[in-house]
N, C-alpha and C positions, 0 to 999 in steps of 0.2 A: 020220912024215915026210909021207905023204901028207894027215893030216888038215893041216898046217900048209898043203900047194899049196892045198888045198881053200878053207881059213878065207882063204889071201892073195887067190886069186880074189875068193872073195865079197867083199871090200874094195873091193878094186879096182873089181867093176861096183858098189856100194855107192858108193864116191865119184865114180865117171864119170856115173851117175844123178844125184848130188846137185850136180854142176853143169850138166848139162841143164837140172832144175831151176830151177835159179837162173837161167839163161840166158830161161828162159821167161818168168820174173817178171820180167826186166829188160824182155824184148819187152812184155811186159803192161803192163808201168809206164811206157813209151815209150809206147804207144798210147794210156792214159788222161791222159798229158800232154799228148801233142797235141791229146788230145780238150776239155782243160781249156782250153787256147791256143785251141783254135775259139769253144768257150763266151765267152770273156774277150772273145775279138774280137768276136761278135755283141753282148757286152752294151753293149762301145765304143759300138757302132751306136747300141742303141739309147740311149743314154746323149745322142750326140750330136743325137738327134732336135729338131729345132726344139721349141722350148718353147710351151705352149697353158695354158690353163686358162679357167673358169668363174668370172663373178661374178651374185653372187646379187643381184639388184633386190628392194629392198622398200620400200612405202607409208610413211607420216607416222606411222603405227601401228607399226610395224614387221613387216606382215603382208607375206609373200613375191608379187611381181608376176609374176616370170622368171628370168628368165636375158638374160648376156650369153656366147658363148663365143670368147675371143679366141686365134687361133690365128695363130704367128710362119709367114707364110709367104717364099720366099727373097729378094721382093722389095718385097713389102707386110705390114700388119696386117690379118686379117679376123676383122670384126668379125659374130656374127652373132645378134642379136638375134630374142629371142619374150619376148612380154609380154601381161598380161593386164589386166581391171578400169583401163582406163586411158579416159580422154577421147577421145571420137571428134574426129579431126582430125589438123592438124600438130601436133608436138610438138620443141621442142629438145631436143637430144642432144648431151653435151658430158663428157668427159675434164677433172674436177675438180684443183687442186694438191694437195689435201688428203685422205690415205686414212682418214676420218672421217665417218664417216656416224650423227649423233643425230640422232634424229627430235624434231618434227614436222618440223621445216623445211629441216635439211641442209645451215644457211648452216655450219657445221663441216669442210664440204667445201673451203671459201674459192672462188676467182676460178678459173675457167679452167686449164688444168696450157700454161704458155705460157713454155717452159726459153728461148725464143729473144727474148722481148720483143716480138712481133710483134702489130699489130693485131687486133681482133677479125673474124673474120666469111669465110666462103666466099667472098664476092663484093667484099671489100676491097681497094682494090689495095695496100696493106701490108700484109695479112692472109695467113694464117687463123693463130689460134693452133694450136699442135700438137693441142691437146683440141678444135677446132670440128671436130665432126661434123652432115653432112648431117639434115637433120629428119627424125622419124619420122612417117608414117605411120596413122595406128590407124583402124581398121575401124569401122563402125557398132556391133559387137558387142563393143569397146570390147579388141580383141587388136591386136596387132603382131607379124609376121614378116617382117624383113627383113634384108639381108646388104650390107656396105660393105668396101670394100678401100682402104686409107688408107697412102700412101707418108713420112708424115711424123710415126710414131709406131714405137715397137718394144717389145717382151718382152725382150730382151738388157740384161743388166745391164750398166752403167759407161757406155753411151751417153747424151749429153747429152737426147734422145727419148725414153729409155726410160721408162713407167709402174713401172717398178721404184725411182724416184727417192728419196732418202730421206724420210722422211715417207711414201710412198707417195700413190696417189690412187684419186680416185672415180669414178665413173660416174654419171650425172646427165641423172633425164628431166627436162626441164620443164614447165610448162602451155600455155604461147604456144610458137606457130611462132618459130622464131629467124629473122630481115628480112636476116641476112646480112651486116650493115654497122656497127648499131647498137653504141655503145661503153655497156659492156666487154663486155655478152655478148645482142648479140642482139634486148635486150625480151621477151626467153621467159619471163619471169615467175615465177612461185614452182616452188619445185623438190618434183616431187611422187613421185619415188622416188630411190632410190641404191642405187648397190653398192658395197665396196671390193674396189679388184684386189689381193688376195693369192693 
Protein backbone atom coordinates (compact mmCIF):
# COMPACT_ATOMS: atom_id res chain seq x y z
CA UNK A 1 0.00 0.00 0.00
CA UNK A 2 2.59 2.22 0.78
CA UNK A 3 4.62 1.69 -2.42
CA UNK A 4 1.25 2.75 -4.39
CA UNK A 5 1.25 6.53 -1.90
CA UNK A 6 4.82 6.33 -2.96
CA UNK A 7 4.45 5.62 -7.04
CA UNK A 8 1.03 8.30 -6.81
CA UNK A 9 3.36 11.07 -5.20
CA UNK A 10 5.88 10.66 -7.74
CA UNK A 11 3.22 11.28 -10.50
CA UNK A 12 1.78 13.79 -9.26
CA UNK A 13 5.31 16.10 -8.94
CA UNK A 14 6.10 14.30 -12.34
CA UNK A 15 2.99 16.02 -13.91
CA UNK A 16 3.00 19.33 -11.85
CA UNK A 17 6.95 19.58 -13.28
CA UNK A 18 5.59 18.76 -16.65
CA UNK A 19 3.45 21.75 -16.69
CA UNK A 20 5.87 24.13 -15.33
CA UNK A 21 7.44 23.10 -18.06
CA UNK A 22 5.28 23.76 -20.65
CA UNK A 23 4.52 26.95 -18.98
CA UNK A 24 8.02 28.04 -19.48
CA UNK A 25 8.00 27.34 -23.28
CA UNK A 26 5.04 29.17 -23.67
CA UNK A 27 6.96 32.28 -21.79
CA UNK A 28 9.84 31.43 -24.16
CA UNK A 29 7.70 31.38 -27.20
CA UNK A 30 5.90 34.67 -26.25
CA UNK A 31 9.22 36.43 -26.00
CA UNK A 32 10.81 35.25 -29.35
CA UNK A 33 7.53 36.52 -30.86
CA UNK A 34 7.79 39.63 -29.74
CA UNK A 35 11.22 39.46 -30.56
CA UNK A 36 10.13 38.42 -34.16
CA UNK A 37 7.27 41.40 -34.22
CA UNK A 38 10.35 43.98 -33.36
CA UNK A 39 12.62 42.29 -36.21
CA UNK A 40 9.35 42.72 -38.73
CA UNK A 41 9.04 46.21 -37.55
CA UNK A 42 12.53 47.50 -38.07
CA UNK A 43 12.65 45.58 -41.46
CA UNK A 44 9.28 47.76 -42.27
CA UNK A 45 11.66 50.67 -41.65
CA UNK A 46 13.98 49.84 -43.46
CA UNK A 47 11.93 48.54 -46.31
CA UNK A 48 10.25 51.96 -46.21
CA UNK A 49 13.49 53.87 -46.77
CA UNK A 50 13.52 56.30 -49.58
CA UNK A 51 14.78 54.74 -52.65
CA UNK A 52 18.59 55.68 -54.02
CA UNK A 53 20.54 53.99 -56.55
CA UNK A 54 23.73 54.28 -58.92
CA UNK A 55 23.98 54.73 -62.64
CA UNK A 56 26.92 53.84 -64.32
CA UNK A 57 28.34 56.60 -67.13
CA UNK A 58 30.25 55.16 -69.95
CA UNK A 59 32.07 56.69 -73.24
CA UNK A 60 31.19 56.00 -77.13
CA UNK A 61 33.31 52.84 -76.50
CA UNK A 62 31.63 51.61 -73.79
CA UNK A 63 34.58 52.10 -71.39
CA UNK A 64 33.17 53.33 -67.72
CA UNK A 65 33.43 57.33 -66.90
CA UNK A 66 31.63 57.32 -63.27
CA UNK A 67 29.13 57.32 -61.63
CA UNK A 68 25.88 59.15 -60.98
CA UNK A 69 24.14 58.50 -57.42
CA UNK A 70 20.58 59.40 -57.26
CA UNK A 71 19.11 59.58 -53.97
CA UNK A 72 14.94 60.11 -53.37
CA UNK A 73 15.24 62.78 -50.87
CA UNK A 74 11.70 64.01 -48.91
CA UNK A 75 11.49 66.96 -50.94
CA UNK A 76 14.05 66.93 -53.77
CA UNK A 77 16.08 64.45 -56.16
CA UNK A 78 19.95 64.57 -55.41
CA UNK A 79 21.73 64.11 -57.91
CA UNK A 80 25.49 63.56 -57.28
CA UNK A 81 27.83 63.15 -59.86
CA UNK A 82 31.83 62.15 -60.38
CA UNK A 83 33.29 61.61 -63.76
CA UNK A 84 36.33 61.19 -65.41
CA UNK A 85 38.42 61.39 -68.86
CA UNK A 86 35.85 63.94 -69.89
CA UNK A 87 36.48 67.57 -71.76
CA UNK A 88 37.63 70.44 -69.76
CA UNK A 89 34.77 72.98 -69.61
CA UNK A 90 30.81 73.10 -69.51
CA UNK A 91 29.08 70.25 -70.39
CA UNK A 92 25.21 69.43 -70.78
CA UNK A 93 23.62 67.39 -68.43
CA UNK A 94 20.31 66.04 -69.13
CA UNK A 95 17.72 63.11 -67.90
CA UNK A 96 17.10 61.05 -71.45
CA UNK A 97 13.19 59.58 -72.36
CA UNK A 98 14.80 56.54 -73.32
CA UNK A 99 16.67 53.83 -70.86
CA UNK A 100 18.89 52.83 -73.94
CA UNK A 101 22.17 53.49 -74.04
CA UNK A 102 24.15 52.07 -77.71
CA UNK A 103 27.21 53.36 -78.22
CA UNK A 104 28.93 55.40 -80.08
CA UNK A 105 26.51 58.00 -80.19
CA UNK A 106 23.55 57.36 -77.66
CA UNK A 107 20.90 59.13 -80.09
CA UNK A 108 19.05 55.41 -78.58
CA UNK A 109 18.41 57.58 -75.56
CA UNK A 110 15.92 59.75 -77.92
CA UNK A 111 14.85 63.62 -76.83
CA UNK A 112 14.83 64.93 -73.25
CA UNK A 113 12.60 62.67 -70.59
CA UNK A 114 9.91 65.88 -70.70
CA UNK A 115 6.39 63.68 -69.24
CA UNK A 116 4.86 67.33 -68.92
CA UNK A 117 5.49 68.89 -72.71
CA UNK A 118 7.36 71.67 -71.46
CA UNK A 119 9.93 73.74 -73.23
CA UNK A 120 13.48 73.23 -73.27
CA UNK A 121 15.94 74.86 -71.08
CA UNK A 122 16.71 76.27 -67.23
CA UNK A 123 16.35 79.86 -68.40
CA UNK A 124 13.08 79.47 -70.60
CA UNK A 125 10.25 81.03 -69.54
CA UNK A 126 8.13 77.86 -70.63
CA UNK A 127 10.73 75.69 -69.50
CA UNK A 128 12.80 73.53 -68.12
CA UNK A 129 11.97 69.87 -69.18
CA UNK A 130 11.88 67.55 -66.06
CA UNK A 131 15.45 66.01 -67.51
CA UNK A 132 17.14 69.75 -67.89
CA UNK A 133 19.91 69.55 -65.58
CA UNK A 134 22.12 72.42 -64.72
CA UNK A 135 25.70 72.10 -66.70
CA UNK A 136 28.55 70.20 -65.53
CA UNK A 137 31.46 71.60 -64.73
CA UNK A 138 34.91 69.43 -65.58
CA UNK A 139 38.17 70.34 -64.39
CA UNK A 140 41.42 70.91 -66.29
CA UNK A 141 42.38 67.23 -65.43
CA UNK A 142 39.34 66.32 -67.30
CA UNK A 143 37.17 65.09 -63.69
CA UNK A 144 33.86 66.24 -62.36
CA UNK A 145 32.52 66.31 -58.88
CA UNK A 146 29.48 67.96 -58.39
CA UNK A 147 26.03 67.49 -56.44
CA UNK A 148 22.41 69.07 -57.74
CA UNK A 149 19.12 68.93 -55.86
CA UNK A 150 16.20 69.04 -58.35
CA UNK A 151 12.44 69.43 -57.17
CA UNK A 152 10.85 68.33 -60.44
CA UNK A 153 11.96 64.73 -60.87
CA UNK A 154 11.51 61.53 -58.60
CA UNK A 155 12.56 57.66 -57.83
CA UNK A 156 8.91 56.84 -56.81
CA UNK A 157 7.12 54.75 -59.18
CA UNK A 158 3.60 55.62 -60.74
CA UNK A 159 4.44 59.44 -60.54
CA UNK A 160 4.02 61.22 -63.70
CA UNK A 161 8.17 62.64 -62.92
CA UNK A 162 9.32 59.64 -62.12
CA UNK A 163 12.61 58.17 -64.11
CA UNK A 164 11.14 54.91 -63.23
CA UNK A 165 8.62 55.60 -66.56
CA UNK A 166 8.04 52.86 -68.77
CA UNK A 167 10.68 52.42 -71.20
CA UNK A 168 12.89 53.80 -68.57
CA UNK A 169 15.60 56.51 -69.02
CA UNK A 170 19.13 57.69 -69.46
CA UNK A 171 21.57 59.95 -68.30
CA UNK A 172 23.26 61.96 -70.75
CA UNK A 173 26.68 64.08 -70.77
CA UNK A 174 27.04 66.15 -73.60
CA UNK A 175 29.97 67.92 -75.41
CA UNK A 176 28.64 71.74 -75.43
CA UNK A 177 27.58 73.91 -72.61
CA UNK A 178 23.66 73.62 -72.70
CA UNK A 179 22.56 78.06 -73.68
CA UNK A 180 19.50 77.30 -71.58
CA UNK A 181 16.96 78.32 -74.17
CA UNK A 182 17.99 76.66 -77.21
CA UNK A 183 15.15 74.19 -78.68
CA UNK A 184 14.97 71.10 -78.18
CA UNK A 185 18.02 70.64 -76.13
CA UNK A 186 20.23 73.26 -75.38
CA UNK A 187 23.07 73.19 -78.62
CA UNK A 188 25.02 70.67 -76.21
CA UNK A 189 25.99 68.71 -79.06
CA UNK A 190 26.93 65.27 -79.39
CA UNK A 191 26.32 63.00 -76.55
CA UNK A 192 29.60 61.79 -75.32
CA UNK A 193 28.65 59.31 -72.30
CA UNK A 194 25.29 57.70 -70.74
CA UNK A 195 24.02 55.70 -68.09
CA UNK A 196 20.71 53.90 -67.72
CA UNK A 197 18.74 54.37 -64.48
CA UNK A 198 17.87 50.89 -63.46
Amino acid sequence: MKKWIWITMVLTCAFVFAACADGKDDSAASVNKEDNNDSADLDLVEDNKLPSLTVNLMDGNGKPMGTAELTEEEDALRIMVEAENLPEGSHGFHFHEKGICEAPDFESAGGHFNPTGASHGLDHEDGPHAGDLPNLEVGPDGTVKEEFFVDNLTLLAGEENSLYHEGGTALIIHAEADDGKTQPSGDSGDRIACGVVE
